[in-house]
N, C-alpha and C positions, 0 to 999 in steps of 0.2 A: 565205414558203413558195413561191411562183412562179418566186422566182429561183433557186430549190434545182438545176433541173436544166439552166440556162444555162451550168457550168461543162463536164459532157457534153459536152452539144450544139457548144459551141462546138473544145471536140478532136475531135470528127466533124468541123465543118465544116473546120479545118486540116486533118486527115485528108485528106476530100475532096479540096483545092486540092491537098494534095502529089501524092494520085494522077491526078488531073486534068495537073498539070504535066509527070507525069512519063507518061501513056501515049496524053495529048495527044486523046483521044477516046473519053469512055466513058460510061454515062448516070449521069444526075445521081441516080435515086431511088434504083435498088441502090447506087451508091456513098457514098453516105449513109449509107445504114440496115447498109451493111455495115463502116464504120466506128464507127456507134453500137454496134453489138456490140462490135468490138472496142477502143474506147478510152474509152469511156460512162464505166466505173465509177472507173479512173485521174483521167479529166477532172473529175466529180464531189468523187473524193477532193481534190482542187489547188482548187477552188474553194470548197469548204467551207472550206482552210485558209485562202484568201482571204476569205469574208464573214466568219469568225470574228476577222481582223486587223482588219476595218475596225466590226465591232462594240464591239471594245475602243477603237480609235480613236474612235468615237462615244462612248461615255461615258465615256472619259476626257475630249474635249473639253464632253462636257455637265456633267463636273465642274467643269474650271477656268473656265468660264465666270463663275463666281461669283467669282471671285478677280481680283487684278489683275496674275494671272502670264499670262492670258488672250491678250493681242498678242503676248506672247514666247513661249508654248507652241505657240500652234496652228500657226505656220510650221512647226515641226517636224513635228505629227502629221498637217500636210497631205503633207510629204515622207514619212514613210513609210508614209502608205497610199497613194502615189503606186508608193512601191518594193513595195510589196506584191503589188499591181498588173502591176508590173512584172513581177514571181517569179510571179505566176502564169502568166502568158503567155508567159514561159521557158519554165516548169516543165511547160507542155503542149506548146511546141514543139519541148521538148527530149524529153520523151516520146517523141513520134512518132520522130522521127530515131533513138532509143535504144531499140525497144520493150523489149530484154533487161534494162534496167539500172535496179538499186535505185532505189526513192525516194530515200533517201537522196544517192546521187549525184546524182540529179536538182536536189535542192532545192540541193545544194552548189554545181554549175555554173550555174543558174540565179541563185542568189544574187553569183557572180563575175562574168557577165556583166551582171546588172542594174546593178552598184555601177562595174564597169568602163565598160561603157557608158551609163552615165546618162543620155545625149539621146537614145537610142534608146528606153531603156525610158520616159523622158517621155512620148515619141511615141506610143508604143504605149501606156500607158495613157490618153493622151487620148482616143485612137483608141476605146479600150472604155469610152471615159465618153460619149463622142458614141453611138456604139452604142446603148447603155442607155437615153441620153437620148432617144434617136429610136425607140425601142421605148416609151417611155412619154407622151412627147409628139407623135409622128405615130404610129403602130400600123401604119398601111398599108406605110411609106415605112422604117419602125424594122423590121418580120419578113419584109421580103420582099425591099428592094435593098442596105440599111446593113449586114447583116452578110458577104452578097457581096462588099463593094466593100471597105469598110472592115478587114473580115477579111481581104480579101486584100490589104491594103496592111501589116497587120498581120504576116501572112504573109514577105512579102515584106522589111521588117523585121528582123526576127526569122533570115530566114535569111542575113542579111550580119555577122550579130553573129561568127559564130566561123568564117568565111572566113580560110583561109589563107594569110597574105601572100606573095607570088611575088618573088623578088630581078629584078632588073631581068633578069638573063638568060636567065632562067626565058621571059621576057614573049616574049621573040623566037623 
């Protein structure tokens, strides 16, 4: 139940970094809390459909465990709650960039570049396993610098995925 509202929080806090980035000087509390208004309930929706992927992956793997399909299943359901993972942190940072547009599209672009970019969205969900991990294992060091830093490398990430490639002529 605690985790219910980190999927929010965490489209505030890209929020944040975009408007941060982009007007290079503005305060940190109203820029939060006026992103929580506006992309709370979105962020929320993407993260439930994220714990809900990875509760099916958990008893599905607490199923085969019993079985000796076990070494050859769970590589698989570690990748797609990896890709999961992945779609969710799209799926918010494709929000913000889109506020206009369906979920639906959301999840569809999202789902192209997780599976296109694959080392990216690895990256980025380690990123939010470290995160989590350092919210649960230091407290101090997990709610106060890990999701600044690592958010923003997350961030950062995220926004090289669908950068438009320049023909050499372009460049000069």
């Amino acid at each position: 139940m605690a985790a219910l509202p980190f999927g929010g929080a965490f489209a505030a806090l890209l929020g944040s970094l975009e408007q941060f980035i982009q007007e290079k000087e503005s305060e940190p509390f109203k820029v939060f809390f006026r992103q929580v208004r506006k992309g709370w309930l979105k962020g929320t929706g993407y993260w439930l459909a994220a714990i809900l992927c990875m509760i099916i992956i958990g008893a599905d793997l607490w199923f085969f465990v019993a079985t000796p399909w076990f070494q050859w299943i769970s590589p698989l359901f570690f990748i797609i709650g990896v890709l999961g993972l992945g779609v969710f942190l799209n799926t918010v940072y494709f929000q913000l960039k889109n506020p206009l547009a369906r979920r639906k599209e959301i999840y569809k672009i999202s789902l192209y570049y997780a599976l296109r970019k694959w080392y990216v969205t690895g990256l980025n969900s380690l990123l939010l396993i470290i995160i989590l991990g350092f919210m649960l294992l230091k407290p101090q060091f997990g709610y106060l610098l890990a999701p600044s830093i690592l958010g923003g490398l997350i961030y950062l990430n995220s926004s090289k995925l669908h950068k438009l490639r320049q023909s050499p002529a372009e460049k000069v």
